[in-house]
C-alpha positions in Angstrom: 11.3 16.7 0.0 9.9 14.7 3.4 11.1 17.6 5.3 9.6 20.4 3.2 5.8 18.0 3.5 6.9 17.6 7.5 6.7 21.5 7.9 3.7 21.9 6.0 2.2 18.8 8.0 3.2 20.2 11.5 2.1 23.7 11.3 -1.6 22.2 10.2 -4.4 22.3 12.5 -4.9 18.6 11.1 -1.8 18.2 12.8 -2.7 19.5 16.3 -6.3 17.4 15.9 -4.6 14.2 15.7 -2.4 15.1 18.4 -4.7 16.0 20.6 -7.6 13.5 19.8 -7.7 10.8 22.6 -8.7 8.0 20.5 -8.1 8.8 16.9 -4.5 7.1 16.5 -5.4 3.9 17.9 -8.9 3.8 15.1 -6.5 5.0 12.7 -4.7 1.7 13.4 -7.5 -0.5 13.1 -8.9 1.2 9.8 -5.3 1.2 8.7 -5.1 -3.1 9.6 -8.5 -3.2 7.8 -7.2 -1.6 4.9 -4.4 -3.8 4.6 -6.5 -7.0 5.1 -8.6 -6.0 2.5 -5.6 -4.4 -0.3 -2.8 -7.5 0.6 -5.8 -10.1 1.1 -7.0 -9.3 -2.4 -4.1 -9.0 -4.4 -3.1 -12.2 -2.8 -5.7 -14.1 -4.7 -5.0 -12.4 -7.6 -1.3 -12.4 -7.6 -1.3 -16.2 -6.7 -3.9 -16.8 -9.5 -2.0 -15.0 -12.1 0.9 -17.3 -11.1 -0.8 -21.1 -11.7 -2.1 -21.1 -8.3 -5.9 -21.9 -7.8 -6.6 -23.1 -11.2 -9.7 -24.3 -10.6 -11.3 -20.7 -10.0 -11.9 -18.4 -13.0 -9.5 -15.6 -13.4 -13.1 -14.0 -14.0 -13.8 -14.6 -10.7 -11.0 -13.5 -8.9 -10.7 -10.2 -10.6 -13.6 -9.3 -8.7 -12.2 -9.2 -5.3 -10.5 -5.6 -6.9 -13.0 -3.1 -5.9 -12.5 -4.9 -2.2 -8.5 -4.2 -3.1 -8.6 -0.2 -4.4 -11.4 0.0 -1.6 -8.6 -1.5 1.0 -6.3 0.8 -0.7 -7.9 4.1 -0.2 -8.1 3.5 3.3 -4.3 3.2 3.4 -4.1 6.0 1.8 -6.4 8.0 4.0 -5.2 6.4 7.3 -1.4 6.9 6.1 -1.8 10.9 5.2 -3.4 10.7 8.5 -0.5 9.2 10.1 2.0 11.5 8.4 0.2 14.5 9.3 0.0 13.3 13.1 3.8 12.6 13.3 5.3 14.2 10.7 9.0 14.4 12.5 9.0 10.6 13.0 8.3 9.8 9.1 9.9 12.0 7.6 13.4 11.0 8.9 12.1 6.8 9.3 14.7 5.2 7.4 11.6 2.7 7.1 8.8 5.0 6.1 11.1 6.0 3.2 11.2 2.4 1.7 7.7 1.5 2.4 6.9 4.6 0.6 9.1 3.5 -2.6 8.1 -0.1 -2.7 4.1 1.2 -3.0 5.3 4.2 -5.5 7.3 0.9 -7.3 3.6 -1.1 -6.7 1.4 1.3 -7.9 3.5 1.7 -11.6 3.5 -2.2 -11.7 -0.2 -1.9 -11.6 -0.8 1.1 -13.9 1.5 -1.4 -16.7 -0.4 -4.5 -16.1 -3.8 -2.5 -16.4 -2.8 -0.5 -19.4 0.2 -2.6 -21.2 0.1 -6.2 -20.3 -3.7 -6.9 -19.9 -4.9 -5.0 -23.5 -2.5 -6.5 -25.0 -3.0 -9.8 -27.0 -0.1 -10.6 -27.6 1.6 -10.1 -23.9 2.6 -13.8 -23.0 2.1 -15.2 -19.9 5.6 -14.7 -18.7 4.9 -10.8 -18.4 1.5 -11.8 -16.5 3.7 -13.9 -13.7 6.3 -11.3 -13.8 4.0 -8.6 -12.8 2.2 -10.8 -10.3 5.5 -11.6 -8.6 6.3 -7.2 -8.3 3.0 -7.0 -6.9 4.0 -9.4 -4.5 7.1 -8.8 -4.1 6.4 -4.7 -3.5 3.5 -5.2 -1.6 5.1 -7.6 1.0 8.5 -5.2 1.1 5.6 -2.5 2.3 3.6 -4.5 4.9 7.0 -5.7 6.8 8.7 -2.5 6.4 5.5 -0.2 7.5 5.4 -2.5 10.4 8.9 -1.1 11.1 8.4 2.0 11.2 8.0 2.1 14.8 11.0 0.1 15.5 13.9 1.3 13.1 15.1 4.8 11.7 13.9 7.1 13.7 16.9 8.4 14.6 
């Protein structure tokens, strides 16, 4: 499948832009960084909240550091497609990329449960709250170290 999206990726003009654009890597770096300050920042407080920690602030108020979180997260998400389309050889064969890539897939369904199973559901103990603050954490922290490795492992 990465191979098949690595064609498609390197015979796009998108492609050749970011190749041939000075600048644009390094900003998508920074955007990328900003991204991630904002998505693993976020859920921080909220993972650690839905844990015990910080008892003393509302969960009220700590849910509302999640448009700051999707916000964070959309830049990822731009900034990674970005990334992908500018070296699509490198990802799609990073050993790295490939986790990263599974441990937000594996993120992303622990939040669609929590939002539509766990959370509506009055009866969902608190046990299934921790547990699906400690995936969050869990994936999300598997994703920052090992998309900081991409560079440095897998790459054949």
């Amino acid at each position: 499948m990465w191979n098949f999206i690595a064609q498609i990726a390197s015979d796009s003009s998108l492609n050749l832009w970011i190749a041939e654009t000075y600048w644009l890597w390094p900003i998508l770096e920074i955007l990328h960084f900003i991204g991630l300050s904002l998505l693993f920042g976020g859920l921080l407080m909220v993972d650690l909240r839905m844990l015990g920690f910080f008892v003393n602030m509302a969960q009220e108020k700590v849910y509302q550091l999640l448009p700051l979180v999707i916000f964070g997260f959309v830049l990822n998400l731009i900034t990674g497609v970005l990334f992908f389309f500018g070296d699509p050889g490198r990802y799609s064969i990073n050993i790295a990329f490939k986790i990263k890539m599974t441990l937000v897939l594996l993120a992303g369904i622990n939040a669609l449960v929590y939002h539509y199973v766990i959370q509506p559901s009055t009866g969902s103990s608190a046990q299934w709250q921790k547990l699906s603050a400690l995936v969050s954490l869990s994936a999300w922290t598997g994703a920052l170290l090992f998309g900081r490795l991409i560079p440095y492992i897998g790459t054949g």
